[in-house]
C-alpha positions as CSV (number, residue, x, y, z in Angstrom):
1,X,10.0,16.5,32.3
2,X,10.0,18.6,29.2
3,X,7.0,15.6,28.1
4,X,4.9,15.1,31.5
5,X,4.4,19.1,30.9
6,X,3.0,18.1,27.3
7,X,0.5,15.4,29.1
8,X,-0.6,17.9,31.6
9,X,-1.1,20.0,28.7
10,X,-3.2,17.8,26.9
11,X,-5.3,16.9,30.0
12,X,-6.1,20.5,30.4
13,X,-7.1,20.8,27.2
14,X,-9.4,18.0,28.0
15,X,-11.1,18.9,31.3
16,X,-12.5,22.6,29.2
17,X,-13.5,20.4,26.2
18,X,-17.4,21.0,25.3
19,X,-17.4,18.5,22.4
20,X,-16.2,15.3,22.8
21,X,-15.5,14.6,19.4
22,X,-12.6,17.3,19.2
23,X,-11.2,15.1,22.4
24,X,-9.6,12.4,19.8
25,X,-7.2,14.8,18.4
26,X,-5.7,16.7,21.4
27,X,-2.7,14.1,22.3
28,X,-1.8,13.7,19.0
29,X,-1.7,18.1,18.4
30,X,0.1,18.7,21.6
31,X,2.7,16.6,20.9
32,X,3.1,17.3,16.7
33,X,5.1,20.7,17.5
34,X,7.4,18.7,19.5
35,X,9.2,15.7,18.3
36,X,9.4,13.1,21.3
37,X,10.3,10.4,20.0
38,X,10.8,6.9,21.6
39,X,10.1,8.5,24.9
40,X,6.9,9.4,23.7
41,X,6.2,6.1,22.7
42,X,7.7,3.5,25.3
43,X,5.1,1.3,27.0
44,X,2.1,2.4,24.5
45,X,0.4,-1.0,22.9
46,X,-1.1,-0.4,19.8
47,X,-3.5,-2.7,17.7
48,X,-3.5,-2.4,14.0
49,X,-6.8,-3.7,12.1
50,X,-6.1,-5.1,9.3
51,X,-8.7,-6.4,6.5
52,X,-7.1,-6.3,2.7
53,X,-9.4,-5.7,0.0
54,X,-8.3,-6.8,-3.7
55,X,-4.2,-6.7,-3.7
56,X,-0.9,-6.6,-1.5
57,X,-1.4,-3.1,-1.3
58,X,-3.2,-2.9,2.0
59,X,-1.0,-5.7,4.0
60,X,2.3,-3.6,2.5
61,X,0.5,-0.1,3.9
62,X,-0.4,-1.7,7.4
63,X,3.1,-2.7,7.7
64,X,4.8,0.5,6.9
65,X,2.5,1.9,9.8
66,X,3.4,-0.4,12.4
67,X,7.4,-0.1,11.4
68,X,7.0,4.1,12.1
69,X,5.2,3.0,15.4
70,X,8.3,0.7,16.0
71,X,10.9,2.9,14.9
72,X,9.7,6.2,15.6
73,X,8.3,5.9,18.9
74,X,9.1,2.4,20.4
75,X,5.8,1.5,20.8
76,X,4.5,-2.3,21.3
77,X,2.9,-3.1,18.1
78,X,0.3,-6.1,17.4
79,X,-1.2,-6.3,13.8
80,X,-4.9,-7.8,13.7
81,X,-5.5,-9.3,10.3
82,X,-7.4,-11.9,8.6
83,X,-4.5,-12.8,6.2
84,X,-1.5,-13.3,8.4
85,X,0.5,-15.1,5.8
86,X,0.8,-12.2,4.0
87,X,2.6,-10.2,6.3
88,X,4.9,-13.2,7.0
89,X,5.8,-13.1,3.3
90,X,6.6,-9.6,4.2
91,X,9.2,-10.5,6.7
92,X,6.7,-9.7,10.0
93,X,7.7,-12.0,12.8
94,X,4.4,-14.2,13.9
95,X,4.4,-13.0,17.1
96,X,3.2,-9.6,16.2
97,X,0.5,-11.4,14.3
98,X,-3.3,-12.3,15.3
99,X,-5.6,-13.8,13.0
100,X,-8.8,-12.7,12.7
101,X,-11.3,-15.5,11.9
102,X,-13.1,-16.0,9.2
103,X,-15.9,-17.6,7.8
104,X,-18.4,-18.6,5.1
105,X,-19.9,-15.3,4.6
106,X,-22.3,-13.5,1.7
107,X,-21.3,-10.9,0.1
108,X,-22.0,-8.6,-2.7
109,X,-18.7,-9.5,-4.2
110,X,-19.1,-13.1,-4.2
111,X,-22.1,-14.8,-6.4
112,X,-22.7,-17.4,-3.4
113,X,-21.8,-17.7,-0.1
114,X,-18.2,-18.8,1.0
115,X,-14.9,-18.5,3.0
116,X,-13.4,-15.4,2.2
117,X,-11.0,-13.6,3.5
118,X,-11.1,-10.2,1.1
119,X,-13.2,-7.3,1.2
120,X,-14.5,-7.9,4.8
121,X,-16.2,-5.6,7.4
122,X,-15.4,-6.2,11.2
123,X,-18.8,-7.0,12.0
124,X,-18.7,-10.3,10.1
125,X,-15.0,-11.1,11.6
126,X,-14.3,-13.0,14.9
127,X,-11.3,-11.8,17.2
128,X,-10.2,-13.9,20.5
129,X,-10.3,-12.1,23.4
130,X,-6.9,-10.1,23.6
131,X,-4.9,-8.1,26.2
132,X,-6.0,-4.2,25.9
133,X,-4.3,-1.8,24.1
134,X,-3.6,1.7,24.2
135,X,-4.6,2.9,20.6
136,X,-6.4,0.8,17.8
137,X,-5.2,1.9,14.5
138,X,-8.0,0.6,11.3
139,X,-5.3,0.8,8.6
140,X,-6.1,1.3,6.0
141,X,-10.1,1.6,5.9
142,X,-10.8,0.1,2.2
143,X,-12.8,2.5,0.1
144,X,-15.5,-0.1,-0.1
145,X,-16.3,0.8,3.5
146,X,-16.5,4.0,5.7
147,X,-15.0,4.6,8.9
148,X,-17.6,3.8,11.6
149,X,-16.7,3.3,15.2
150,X,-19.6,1.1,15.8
151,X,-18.3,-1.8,12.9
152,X,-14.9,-1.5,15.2
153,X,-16.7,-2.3,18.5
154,X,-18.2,-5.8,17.0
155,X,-14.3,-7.4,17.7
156,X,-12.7,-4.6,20.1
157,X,-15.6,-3.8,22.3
158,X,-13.6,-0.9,24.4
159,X,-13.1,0.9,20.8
160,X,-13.9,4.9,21.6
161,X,-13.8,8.1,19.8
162,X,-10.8,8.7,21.9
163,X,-8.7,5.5,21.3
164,X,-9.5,4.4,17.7
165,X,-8.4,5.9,14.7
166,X,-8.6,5.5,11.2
167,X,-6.5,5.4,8.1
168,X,-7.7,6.3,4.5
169,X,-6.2,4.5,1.7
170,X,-4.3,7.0,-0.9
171,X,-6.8,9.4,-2.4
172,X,-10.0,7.4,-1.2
173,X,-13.5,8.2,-2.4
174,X,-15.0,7.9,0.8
175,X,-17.4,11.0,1.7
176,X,-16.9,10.4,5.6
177,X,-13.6,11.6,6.7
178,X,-11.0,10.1,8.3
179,X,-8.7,11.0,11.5
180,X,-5.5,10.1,8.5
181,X,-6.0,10.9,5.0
182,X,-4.0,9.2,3.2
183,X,-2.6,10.1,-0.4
184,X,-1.4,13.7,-2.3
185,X,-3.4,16.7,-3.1
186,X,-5.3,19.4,-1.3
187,X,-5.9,18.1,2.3
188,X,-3.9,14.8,2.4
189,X,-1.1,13.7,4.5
190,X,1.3,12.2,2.4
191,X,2.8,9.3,1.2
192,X,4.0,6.0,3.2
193,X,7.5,6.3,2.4
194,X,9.9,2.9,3.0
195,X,13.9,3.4,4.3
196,X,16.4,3.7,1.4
197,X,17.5,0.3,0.5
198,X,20.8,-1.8,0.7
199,X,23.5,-0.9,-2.3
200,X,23.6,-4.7,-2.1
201,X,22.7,-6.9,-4.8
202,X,19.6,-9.0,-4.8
203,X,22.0,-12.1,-5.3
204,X,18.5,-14.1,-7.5
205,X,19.1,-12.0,-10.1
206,X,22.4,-11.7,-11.9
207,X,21.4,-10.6,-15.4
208,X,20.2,-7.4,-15.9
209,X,16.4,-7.0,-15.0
210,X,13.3,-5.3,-15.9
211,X,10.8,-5.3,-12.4
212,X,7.1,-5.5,-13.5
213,X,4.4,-5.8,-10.4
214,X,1.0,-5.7,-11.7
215,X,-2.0,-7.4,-9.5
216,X,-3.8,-9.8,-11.4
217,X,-6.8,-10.4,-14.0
218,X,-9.3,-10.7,-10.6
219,X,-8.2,-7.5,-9.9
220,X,-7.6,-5.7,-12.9
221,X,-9.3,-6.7,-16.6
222,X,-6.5,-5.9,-18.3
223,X,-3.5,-7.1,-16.3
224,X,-2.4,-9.2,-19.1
225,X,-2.8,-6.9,-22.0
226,X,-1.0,-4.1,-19.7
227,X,2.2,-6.7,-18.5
228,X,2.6,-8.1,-22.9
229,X,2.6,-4.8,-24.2
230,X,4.8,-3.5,-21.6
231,X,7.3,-6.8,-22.3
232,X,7.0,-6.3,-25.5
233,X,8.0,-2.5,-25.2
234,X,11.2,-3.2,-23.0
235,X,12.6,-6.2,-24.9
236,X,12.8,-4.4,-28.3
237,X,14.7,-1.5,-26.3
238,X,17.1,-3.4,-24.7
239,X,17.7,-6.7,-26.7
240,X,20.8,-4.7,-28.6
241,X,22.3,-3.8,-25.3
242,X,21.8,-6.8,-23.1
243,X,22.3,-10.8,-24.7
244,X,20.9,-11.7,-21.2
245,X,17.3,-9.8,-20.3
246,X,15.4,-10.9,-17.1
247,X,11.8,-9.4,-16.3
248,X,10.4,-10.1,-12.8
249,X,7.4,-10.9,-13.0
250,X,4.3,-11.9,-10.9
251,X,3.3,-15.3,-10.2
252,X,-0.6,-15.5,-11.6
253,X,1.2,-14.7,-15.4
254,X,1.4,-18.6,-14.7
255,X,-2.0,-19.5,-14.4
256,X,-3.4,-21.5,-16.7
257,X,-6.4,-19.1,-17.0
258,X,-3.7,-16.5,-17.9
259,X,-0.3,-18.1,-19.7
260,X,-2.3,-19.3,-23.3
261,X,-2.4,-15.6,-23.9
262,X,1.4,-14.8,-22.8
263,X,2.3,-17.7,-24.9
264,X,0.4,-16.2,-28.1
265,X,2.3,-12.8,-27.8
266,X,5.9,-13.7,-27.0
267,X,6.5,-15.6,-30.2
268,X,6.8,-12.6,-31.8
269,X,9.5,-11.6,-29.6
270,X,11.9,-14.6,-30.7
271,X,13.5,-12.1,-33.6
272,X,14.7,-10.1,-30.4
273,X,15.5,-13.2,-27.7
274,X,15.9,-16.6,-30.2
275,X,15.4,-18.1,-26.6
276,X,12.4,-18.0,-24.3
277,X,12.3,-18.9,-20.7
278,X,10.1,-19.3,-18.0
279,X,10.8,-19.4,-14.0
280,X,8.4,-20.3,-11.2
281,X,9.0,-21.0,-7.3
282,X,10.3,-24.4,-6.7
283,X,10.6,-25.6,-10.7
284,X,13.7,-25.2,-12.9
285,X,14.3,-22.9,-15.8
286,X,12.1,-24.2,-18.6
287,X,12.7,-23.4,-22.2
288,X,9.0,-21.8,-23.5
289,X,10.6,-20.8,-26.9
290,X,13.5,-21.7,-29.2
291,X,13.7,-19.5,-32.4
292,X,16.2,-19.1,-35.2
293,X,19.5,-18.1,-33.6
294,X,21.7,-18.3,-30.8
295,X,23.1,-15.8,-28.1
296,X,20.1,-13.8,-26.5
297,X,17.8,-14.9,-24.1
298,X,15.1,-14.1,-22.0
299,X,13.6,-15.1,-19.1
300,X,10.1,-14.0,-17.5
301,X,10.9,-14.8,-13.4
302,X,7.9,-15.5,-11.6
303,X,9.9,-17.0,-8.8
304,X,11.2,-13.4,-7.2
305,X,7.9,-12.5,-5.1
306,X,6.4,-12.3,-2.8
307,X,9.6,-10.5,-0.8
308,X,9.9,-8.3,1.9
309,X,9.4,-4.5,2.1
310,X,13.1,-3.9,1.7
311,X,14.0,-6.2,-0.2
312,X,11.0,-5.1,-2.8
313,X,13.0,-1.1,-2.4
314,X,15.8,-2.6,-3.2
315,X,14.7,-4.7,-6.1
316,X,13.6,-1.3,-7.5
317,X,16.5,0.6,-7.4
318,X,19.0,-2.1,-8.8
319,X,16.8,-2.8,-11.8
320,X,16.9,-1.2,-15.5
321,X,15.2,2.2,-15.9
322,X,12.0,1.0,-16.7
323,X,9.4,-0.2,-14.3
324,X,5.5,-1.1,-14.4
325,X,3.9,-1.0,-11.4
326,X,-0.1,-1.0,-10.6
327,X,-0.5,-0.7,-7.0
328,X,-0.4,3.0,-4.7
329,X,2.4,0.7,-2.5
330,X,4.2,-0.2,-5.2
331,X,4.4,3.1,-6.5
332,X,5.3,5.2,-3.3
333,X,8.2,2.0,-3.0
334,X,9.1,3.0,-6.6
335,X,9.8,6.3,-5.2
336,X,11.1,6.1,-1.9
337,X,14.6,4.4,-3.7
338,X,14.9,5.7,-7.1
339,X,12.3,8.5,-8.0
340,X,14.4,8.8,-11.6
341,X,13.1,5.6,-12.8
342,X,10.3,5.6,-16.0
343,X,7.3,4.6,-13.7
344,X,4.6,3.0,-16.0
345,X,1.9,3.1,-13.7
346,X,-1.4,1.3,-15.1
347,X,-4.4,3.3,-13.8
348,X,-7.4,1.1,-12.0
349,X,-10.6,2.7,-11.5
350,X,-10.7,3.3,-8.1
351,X,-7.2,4.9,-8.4
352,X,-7.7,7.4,-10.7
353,X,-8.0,10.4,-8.4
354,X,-4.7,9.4,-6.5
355,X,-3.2,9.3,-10.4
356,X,-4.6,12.4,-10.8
357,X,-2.9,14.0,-8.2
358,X,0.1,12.3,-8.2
C-alpha cells in the first residue's frame, strides 16, 4: 500500500507538470527517500545499451548496473551490446544477452572503412525487433559521444525523455549532462562498487602473486613501458622474501608486436629470479630465461583473464600489496575488497580529471 501511495504521488506530480523535461526525474525522486526495494522493482523490464569504447572498462560498468537492477530491485534485466562475448567472459548468462549488429562502417578512428565493433554510435548499429521494455538504461555514454535521445531512437524507436536514461562514464568530459553522473567530485554520484569477495582462494594461483591489469599498447602508448618498470619495481622488492613470485598479467604482453620489448627488459631481472617463465591460455609453462643460479623463479601469467567480476575482487584482495591497474573499473574493484592495497594507477588522457579527483 505504503508504494501504490508513492505512484499516485508521482502521477500527481505529473498531471501539474509545465515542463516536460522535469517529467523524467519524478519516479525516480519520489521513490529515493524511501527504500522499496524488490517490490519496487518486480515486473519492470529494463534494457541496457551497451557500446564499449577502447577497454573492458565499459562491458565491466554495464554489468555492475544490471546486477543493482537484479539485486536491488528484482527487475527483468536484458543487456543490448555489440560485444556479447565480453560479458560472457564476465560470467553473464546468454540469455540476458542481444547482440547488436554490426557492420563495415567509417569512422574517424579507423584510417579505412571496416567491421568494428568499438567506438560506435547507435545510429550506425542494427537491433532486431525486441519485446518493449519499461526503462532503457545507455550505460555508460562513452565521452566520445553525448547523450542525445534522437541517436537512441535509430534502434529503440519508443525511446522518450521519460523512459531513457543515461549513464556518464567516471568524471566524463562531456559538456551535455547526463540523468547519472558518474565518478567523484563536486556533482557526481559515486562509484560502482562490486560485493566483497570470497575469503576463498583463487585455486590458479598458488604462489604468491603480484595482479597487474593494464589495457594495451592500442589503448595506451605506454602500456609496456608502464607494466616493465612496474615488474621491475616489484620483483627487486620481493625476490628476498618469496623464491616463488607470480605476476598476473594481461594477455596482449604476448603479442608479438609487444613481447621483443618484455624480453629486452627482464634479462636484467635474472640476478633477482635465475629462472624466467611465461604462461598463456591453453600452452604450458615455458622457460623464457635461465640465469646463473638455482631456487627463485618467476613467472609472468597471462593465462588468469579474462574472469568474472568476482572472481576479478577476489583476485585483488588475495594478492601481495602491490597492484597496477589502468582502467576507472579496475580501480573502483581495487577498492571495493582491499582499499589498503598500494594502487599504482597509470593515468590516460581522458582519465585525468577522474584521477584528479579521486
Amino acid at each position: 500500500m505504503k508504494h501504490n501511495k508513492k505512484f499516485k504521488e508521482a502521477v500527481e506530480k505529473l498531471k501539474h507538470l509545465k515542463n516536460i523535461d522535469k517529467a523524467r526525474n519524478i519516479l525516480w525522486e519520489v521513490f529515493s527517500k524511501n527504500k522499496c526495494g524488490k517490490q519496487c522493482g518486480k515486473g519492470i523490464r529494463i534494457l541496457i545499451l551497451n557500446t564499449p569504447c577502447n577497454g573492458f572498462g565499459d562491458i565491466v560498468f554495464a554489468k555492475k548496473i544490471a546486477d543493482y537492477m537484479k539485486q536491488w530491485y528484482g527487475a527483468t534485466v536484458t543487456i543490448a551490446t555489440t560485444t556479447p562475448k565480453g560479458f560472457i567472459s564476465l560470467g553473464v548468462k546468454k540469455s540476458m544477452l542481444v547482440k547488436i549488429r554490426t557492420g563495415t562502417y567509417t569512422s574517424h578512428y579507423l584510417s579505412h572503412s571496416e567491421p568494428n565493433d568499438e567506438c560506435r554510435r547507435f545510429r550506425t548499429l542494427k537491433l532486431a525487433k525486441l519485446a518493449k521494455y519499461d526503462l532503457i538504461f545507455v550505460a555508460p555514454i562513452v565521452s566520445n559521444f553525448d547523450a542525445e535521445l534522437r541517436d537512441v531512437k535509430y534502434i529503440i524507436p519508443y525511446a522518450t525523455k521519460t523512459n531513457t536514461f543515461f549513464f556518464s562514464e567516471y568524471n566524463d568530459k562531456s559538456k551535455y549532462s547526463t540523468d547519472f553522473p558518474t565518478g567523484v567530485g563536486n556533482d557526481r554520484m559515486g562509484l560502482l562498487f562490486a560485493d566483497q569477495p570470497s575469503r576463498t582462494r583463487y585455486r590458479k594461483l598458488k604462489n604468491p602473486y603480484i595482479m597487474t591489469y593494464v589495457a594495451s599498447e592500442e589503448v595506451v602508448p605506454t602500456a609496456s613501458k608502464c607494466m616493465m618498470s612496474f615488474i621491475q619495481m616489484v620483483v627487486k622488492k620481493y625476490y628476498l622474501q618469496h623464491n616463488k613470485l607470480d605476476i598476473v598479467i594481461p594477455d596482449w604482453v604476448g603479442d608479438e608486436d609487444y613481447w621483443y620489448y618484455f624480453e629486452k627488459h627482464l634479462h636484467p631481472l635474472l640476478k633477482y629470479y635465475p629462472r624466467i617463465f611465461y604462461k598463456e591460455i591453453g600452452k604450458k609453462k615455458e622457460l623464457v630465461y635461465k640465469g646463473v643460479g638455482k631456487g627463485r623463479e618467476l613467472t609472468l601469467r597471462a593465462d588468469i583473464y579474462p574472469v568474472p567480476n568476482k572472481t576479478m575482487t577476489r583476485l585483488f584482495r588475495h594478492s601481495l600489496e602491490d597492484v597496477l591497474v589502468t582502467g576507472d573499473q579496475s580501480i573502483t574493484d581495487v577498492l571495493s575488497c582491499c582499499a589498503s592495497k598500494n594502487i599504482f594507477y597509470q593515468i590516460v588522457e581522458w582519465k585525468k580529471s577522474f584521477a584528479s579527483n579521486l
